[in-house]
C-alpha positions as CSV (number, residue, x, y, z in Angstrom):
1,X,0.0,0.0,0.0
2,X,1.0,3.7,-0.7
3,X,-0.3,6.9,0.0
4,X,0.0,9.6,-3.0
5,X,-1.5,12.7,-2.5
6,X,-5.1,12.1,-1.8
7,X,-4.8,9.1,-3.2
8,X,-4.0,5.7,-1.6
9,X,-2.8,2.7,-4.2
10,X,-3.5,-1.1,-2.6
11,X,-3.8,-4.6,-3.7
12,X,-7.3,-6.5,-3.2
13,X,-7.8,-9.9,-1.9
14,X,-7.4,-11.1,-5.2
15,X,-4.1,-9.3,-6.0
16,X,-5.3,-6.8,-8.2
17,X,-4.3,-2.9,-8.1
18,X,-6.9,-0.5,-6.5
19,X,-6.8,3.3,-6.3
20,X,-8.6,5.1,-3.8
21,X,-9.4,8.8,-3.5
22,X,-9.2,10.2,0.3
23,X,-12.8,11.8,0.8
24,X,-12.7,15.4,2.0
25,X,-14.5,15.9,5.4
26,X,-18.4,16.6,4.8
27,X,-20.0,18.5,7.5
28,X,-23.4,20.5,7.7
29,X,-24.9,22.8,9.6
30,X,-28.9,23.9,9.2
31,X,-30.1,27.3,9.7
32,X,-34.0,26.7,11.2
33,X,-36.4,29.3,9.7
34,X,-38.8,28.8,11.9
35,X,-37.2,28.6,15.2
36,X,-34.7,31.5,13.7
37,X,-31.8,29.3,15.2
38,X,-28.5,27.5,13.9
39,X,-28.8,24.2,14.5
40,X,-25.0,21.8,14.9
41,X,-25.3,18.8,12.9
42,X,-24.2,14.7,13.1
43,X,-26.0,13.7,10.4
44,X,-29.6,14.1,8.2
45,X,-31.6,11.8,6.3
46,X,-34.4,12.2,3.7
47,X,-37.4,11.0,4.9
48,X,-39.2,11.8,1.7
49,X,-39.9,14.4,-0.4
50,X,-40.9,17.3,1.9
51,X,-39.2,15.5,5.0
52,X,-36.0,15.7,6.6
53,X,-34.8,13.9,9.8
54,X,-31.8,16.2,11.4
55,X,-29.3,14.6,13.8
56,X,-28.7,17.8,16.1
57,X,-25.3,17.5,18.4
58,X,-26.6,16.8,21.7
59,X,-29.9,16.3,21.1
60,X,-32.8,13.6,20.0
61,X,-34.2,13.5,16.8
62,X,-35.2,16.7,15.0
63,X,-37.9,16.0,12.3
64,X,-38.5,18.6,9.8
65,X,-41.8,18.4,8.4
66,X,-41.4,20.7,5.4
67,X,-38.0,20.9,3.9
68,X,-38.1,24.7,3.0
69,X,-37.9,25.2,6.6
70,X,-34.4,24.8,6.8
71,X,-31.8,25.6,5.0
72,X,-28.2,23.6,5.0
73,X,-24.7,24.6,5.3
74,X,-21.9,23.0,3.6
75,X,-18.7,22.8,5.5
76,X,-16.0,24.0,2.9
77,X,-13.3,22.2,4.2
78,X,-11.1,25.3,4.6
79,X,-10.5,27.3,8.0
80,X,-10.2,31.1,8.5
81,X,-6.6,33.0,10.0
82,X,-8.2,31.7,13.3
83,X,-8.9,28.3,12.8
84,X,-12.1,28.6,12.5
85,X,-14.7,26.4,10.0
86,X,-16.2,27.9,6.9
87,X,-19.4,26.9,6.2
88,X,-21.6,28.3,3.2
89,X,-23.6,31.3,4.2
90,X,-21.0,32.1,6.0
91,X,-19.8,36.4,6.4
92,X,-15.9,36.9,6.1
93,X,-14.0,39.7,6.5
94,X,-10.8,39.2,3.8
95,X,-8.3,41.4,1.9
96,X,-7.4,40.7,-1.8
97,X,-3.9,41.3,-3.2
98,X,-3.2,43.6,-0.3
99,X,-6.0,45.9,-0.9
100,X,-8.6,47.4,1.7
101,X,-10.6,45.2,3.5
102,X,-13.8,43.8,2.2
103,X,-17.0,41.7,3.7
104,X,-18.6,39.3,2.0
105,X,-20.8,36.1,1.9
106,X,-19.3,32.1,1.3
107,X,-21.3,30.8,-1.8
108,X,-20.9,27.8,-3.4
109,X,-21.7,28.6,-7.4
110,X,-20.5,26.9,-10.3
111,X,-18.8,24.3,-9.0
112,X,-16.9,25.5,-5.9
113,X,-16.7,27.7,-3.1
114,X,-16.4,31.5,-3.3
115,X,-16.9,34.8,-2.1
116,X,-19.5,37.6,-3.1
117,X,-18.7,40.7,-1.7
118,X,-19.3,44.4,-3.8
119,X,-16.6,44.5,-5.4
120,X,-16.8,41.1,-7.3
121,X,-16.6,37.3,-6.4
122,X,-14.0,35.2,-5.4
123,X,-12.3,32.2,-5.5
124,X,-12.4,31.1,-1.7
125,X,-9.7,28.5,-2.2
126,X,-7.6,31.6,-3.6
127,X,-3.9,31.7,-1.7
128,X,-4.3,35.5,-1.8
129,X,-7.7,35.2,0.1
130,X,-7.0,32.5,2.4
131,X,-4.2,33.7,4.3
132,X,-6.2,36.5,5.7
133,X,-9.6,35.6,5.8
134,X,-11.8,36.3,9.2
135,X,-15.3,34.3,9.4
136,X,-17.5,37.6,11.4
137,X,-20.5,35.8,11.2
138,X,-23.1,34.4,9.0
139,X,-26.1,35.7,6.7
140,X,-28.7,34.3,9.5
141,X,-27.6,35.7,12.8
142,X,-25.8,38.7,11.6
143,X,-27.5,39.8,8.4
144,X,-26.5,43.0,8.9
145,X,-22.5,42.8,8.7
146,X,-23.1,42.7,4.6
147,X,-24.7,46.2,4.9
148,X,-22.3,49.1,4.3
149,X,-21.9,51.5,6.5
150,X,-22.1,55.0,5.3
């Protein structure tokens, strides 16, 4: 067995080469709309259509009987100057190629994670971005740190 990158190259049972892919850590949150609360995930099923079973840290089962009630978070797998997680929906305070400050939210459009602020979008895995990124809160609890101050 070997390990190369993110991949790891092994023999089955039967003698055969295998290559596998190391999966990226998936985490969610879910922002409750009804109970205007964020709520810390383990896990969620589909219990249908419009239902949704949340597995909330430290607490029983959480059915949701209409899925537009919640709204999920993807963890992006990336940490701010702090170590803190980055989750979609996310507000972050960042500067690119050395210029002022900026807020914006996490996104995940076309493909990958980014950054909408007012000046433009951003690559959130960006090196320029990433060594200085701040998460100041998100788009549910503090709506408000997207609104300029004038």
């Amino acid at each position: 067995m070997g390990v190369l990158g993110n991949f790891i190259m092994c023999n089955d049972n039967r003698g055969n080469n295998r290559i596998f892919i190391k999966m990226k850590e998936t985490k969610f949150r879910a922002w409750d709309k009804v109970f205007k609360k964020m709520l810390y995930l383990d896990g969620f099923r589909f219990l249908g259509k419009e239902t949704i079973e949340l597995f909330i840290t430290g607490e029983k089962e959480y059915p949701i009987e209409n899925i537009n009630d919640i709204e999920l978070l993807q963890f992006t797998n990336l940490k701010d100057k702090n170590g803190k997680e980055i989750f979609d929906g996310y507000i972050v305070e960042f500067e690119y190629k050395g210029k002022e400050k900026q807020k914006g939210e996490t996104i995940f459009i076309g493909g990958s994670f980014k950054i909408k602020s007012e000046k433009g979008i951003y690559y959130l895995f960006c090196k320029e971005i990433m060594k200085n990124v701040e998460v100041i809160g998100n788009i549910y609890d503090n709506p408000k740190l997207l609104e300029d101050k004038k």
